[in-house]
DOGUVEX-69682 format. One record per residue (C-alpha): x, y, z. Coordinates in nm, 2 decimals. Layout:
<sites>
east	north	up
X	Y	Z
...
</sites>
This chain:
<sites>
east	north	up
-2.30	-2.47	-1.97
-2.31	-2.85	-1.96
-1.99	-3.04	-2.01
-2.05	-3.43	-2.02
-1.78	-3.72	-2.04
-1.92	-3.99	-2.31
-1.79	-4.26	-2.52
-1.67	-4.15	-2.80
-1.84	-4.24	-3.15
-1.72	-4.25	-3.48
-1.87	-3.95	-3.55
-1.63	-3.80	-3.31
-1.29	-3.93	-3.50
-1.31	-3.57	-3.68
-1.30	-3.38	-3.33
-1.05	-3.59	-3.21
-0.80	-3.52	-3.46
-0.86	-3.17	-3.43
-0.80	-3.15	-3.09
-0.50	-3.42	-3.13
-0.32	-3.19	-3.41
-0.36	-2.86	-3.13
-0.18	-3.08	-2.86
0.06	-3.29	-3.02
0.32	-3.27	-3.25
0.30	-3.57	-3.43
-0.08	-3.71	-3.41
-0.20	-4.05	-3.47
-0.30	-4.10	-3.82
-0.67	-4.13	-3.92
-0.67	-4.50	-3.92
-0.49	-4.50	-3.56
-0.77	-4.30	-3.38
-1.07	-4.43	-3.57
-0.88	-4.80	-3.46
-0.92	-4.67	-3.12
-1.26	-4.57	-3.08
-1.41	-4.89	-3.28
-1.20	-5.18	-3.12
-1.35	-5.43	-2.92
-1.06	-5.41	-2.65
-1.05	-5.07	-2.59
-1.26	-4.83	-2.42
-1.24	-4.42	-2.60
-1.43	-4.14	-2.41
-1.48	-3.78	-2.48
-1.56	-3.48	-2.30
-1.77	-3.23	-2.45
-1.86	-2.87	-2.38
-2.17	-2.72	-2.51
-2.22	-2.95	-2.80
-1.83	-2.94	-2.87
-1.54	-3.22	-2.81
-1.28	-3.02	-2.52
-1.12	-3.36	-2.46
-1.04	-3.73	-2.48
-0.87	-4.00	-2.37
-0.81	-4.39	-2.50
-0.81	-4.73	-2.27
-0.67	-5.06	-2.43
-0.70	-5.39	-2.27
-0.39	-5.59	-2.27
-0.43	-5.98	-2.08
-0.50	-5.84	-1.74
-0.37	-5.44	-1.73
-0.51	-5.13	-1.87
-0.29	-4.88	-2.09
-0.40	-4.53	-2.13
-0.31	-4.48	-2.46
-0.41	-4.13	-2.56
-0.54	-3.82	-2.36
-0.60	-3.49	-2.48
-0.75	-3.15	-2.36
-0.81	-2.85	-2.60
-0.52	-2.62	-2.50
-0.86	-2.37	-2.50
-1.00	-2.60	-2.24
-0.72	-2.64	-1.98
-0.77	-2.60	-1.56
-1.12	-2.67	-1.57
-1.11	-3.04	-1.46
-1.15	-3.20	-1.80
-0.80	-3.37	-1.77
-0.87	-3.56	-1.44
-1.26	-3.68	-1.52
-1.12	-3.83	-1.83
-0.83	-3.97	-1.63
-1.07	-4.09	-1.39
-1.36	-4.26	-1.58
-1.06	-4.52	-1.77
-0.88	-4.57	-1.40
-1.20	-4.65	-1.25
-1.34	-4.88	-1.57
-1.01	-5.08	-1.53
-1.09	-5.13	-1.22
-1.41	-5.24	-1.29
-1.28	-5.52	-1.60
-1.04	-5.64	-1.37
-0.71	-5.52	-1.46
-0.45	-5.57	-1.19
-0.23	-5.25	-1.32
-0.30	-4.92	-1.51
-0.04	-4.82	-1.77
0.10	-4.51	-1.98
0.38	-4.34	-2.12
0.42	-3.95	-2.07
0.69	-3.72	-2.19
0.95	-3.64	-1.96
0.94	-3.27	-2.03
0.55	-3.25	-1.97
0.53	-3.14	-1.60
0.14	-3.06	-1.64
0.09	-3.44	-1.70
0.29	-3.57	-1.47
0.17	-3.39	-1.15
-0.22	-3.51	-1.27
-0.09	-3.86	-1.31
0.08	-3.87	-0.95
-0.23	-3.70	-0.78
-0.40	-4.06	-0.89
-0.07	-4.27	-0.77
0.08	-4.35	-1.08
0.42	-4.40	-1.03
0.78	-4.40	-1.31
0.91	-4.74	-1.33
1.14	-4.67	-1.61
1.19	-4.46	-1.93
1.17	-4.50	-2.29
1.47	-4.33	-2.46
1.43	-4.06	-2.70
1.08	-4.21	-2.74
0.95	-3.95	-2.87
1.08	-3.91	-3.22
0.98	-3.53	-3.34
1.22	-3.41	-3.01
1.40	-3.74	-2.90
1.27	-3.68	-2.59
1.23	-3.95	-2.35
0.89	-4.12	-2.25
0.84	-4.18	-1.85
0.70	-4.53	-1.78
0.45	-4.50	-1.53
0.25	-4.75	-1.31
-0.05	-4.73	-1.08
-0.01	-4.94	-0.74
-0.17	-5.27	-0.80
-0.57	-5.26	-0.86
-0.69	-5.63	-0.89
-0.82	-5.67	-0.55
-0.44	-5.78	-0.38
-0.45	-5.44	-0.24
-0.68	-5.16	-0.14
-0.46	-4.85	-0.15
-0.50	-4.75	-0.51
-0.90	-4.85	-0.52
-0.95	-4.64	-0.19
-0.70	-4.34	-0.37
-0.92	-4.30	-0.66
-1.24	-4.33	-0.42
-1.11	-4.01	-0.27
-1.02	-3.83	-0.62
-1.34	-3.56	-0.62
-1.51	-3.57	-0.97
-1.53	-3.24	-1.09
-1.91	-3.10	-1.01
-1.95	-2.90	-1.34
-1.87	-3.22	-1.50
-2.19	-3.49	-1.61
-2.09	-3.89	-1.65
-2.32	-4.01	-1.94
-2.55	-4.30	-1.83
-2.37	-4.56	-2.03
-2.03	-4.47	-1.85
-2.17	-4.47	-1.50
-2.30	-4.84	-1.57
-1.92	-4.95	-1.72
-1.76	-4.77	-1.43
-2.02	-4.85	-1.16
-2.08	-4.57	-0.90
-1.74	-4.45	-0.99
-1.61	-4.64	-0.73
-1.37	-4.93	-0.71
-1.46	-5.13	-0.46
-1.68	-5.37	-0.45
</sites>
């Protein structure tokens, strides 16, 4: 079996909504995720499965900090790593561009979520009221320790996050995130 994590292509915006539609309530539109994957300030990667999208996960570049602003796993594809590569590949390629901060909003309610996001540091700093409007529920602001060089914790945190072994890093995404490491 060979599972890869790749840029995504427009090719992909299909998959994505498939997979999108399985996970969340009330997906992006059409124009929303193709928007993602083709703009210049934003970085989109996939994970696929034996020819077959299992995951993926959005980046956008704001000034100087990174927003995750989408990831998804296949509910068919859960616990086998999927989740944290993708997580993983956008925290080390904002490294890499320079962003002092890494950003992203997560359901309160979503406990799965939450525990991957704290394994890499990322921290609430506030909430977004009844963000989400299909429930009301509220959104979970969250922020990683700082990542622009003014301190080493978070680099040396994600050095120590193991990328999963059954998981390949196309060779376009091990130049744009380095070695997969964040320091220099």
């Amino acid at each position: 079996m060979t599972t890869r994590v790749r840029r995504a292509e427009p090719r992909d915006v299909n998959d994505i909504q498939v997979i999108d539609g399985r996970v969340y309530s009330s997906p992006w539109s059409r124009q929303m995720t193709i928007d993602q994957v083709t703009g210049a300030d934003r970085l989109h990667v996939v994970v696929e499965s034996n020819g077959r999208l299992a995951g993926h996960a959005g980046l956008l570049f704001l000034a100087d900090e990174a927003h995750v602003s989408t990831i998804a796993v296949d509910p068919s594809a859960h616990r086998q790593g999927h989740g944290r590569a993708l997580l993983l590949v956008l925290a080390r390629a904002a490294c890499h561009a320079g962003s002092r901060g890494l950003t992203l909003e997560v359901r309160a309610g979503n406990t799965a979520a939450l525990a991957l996001y704290r394994s890499f540091g990322l921290a609430p700093v506030g909430a977004r009221r009844g963000y989400y409007a299909d429930t009301g529920e509220d959104a979970l602001i969250l922020w990683s320790p700082p990542i622009d060089g003014s301190a080493d914790a978070w680099p040396a945190r994600l050095d120590s996050i193991d990328w999963p072994d059954a998981i390949e890093l196309s060779p376009e995404l091990q130049r744009l995130a380095g070695d997969l490491s964040c320091r220099t």
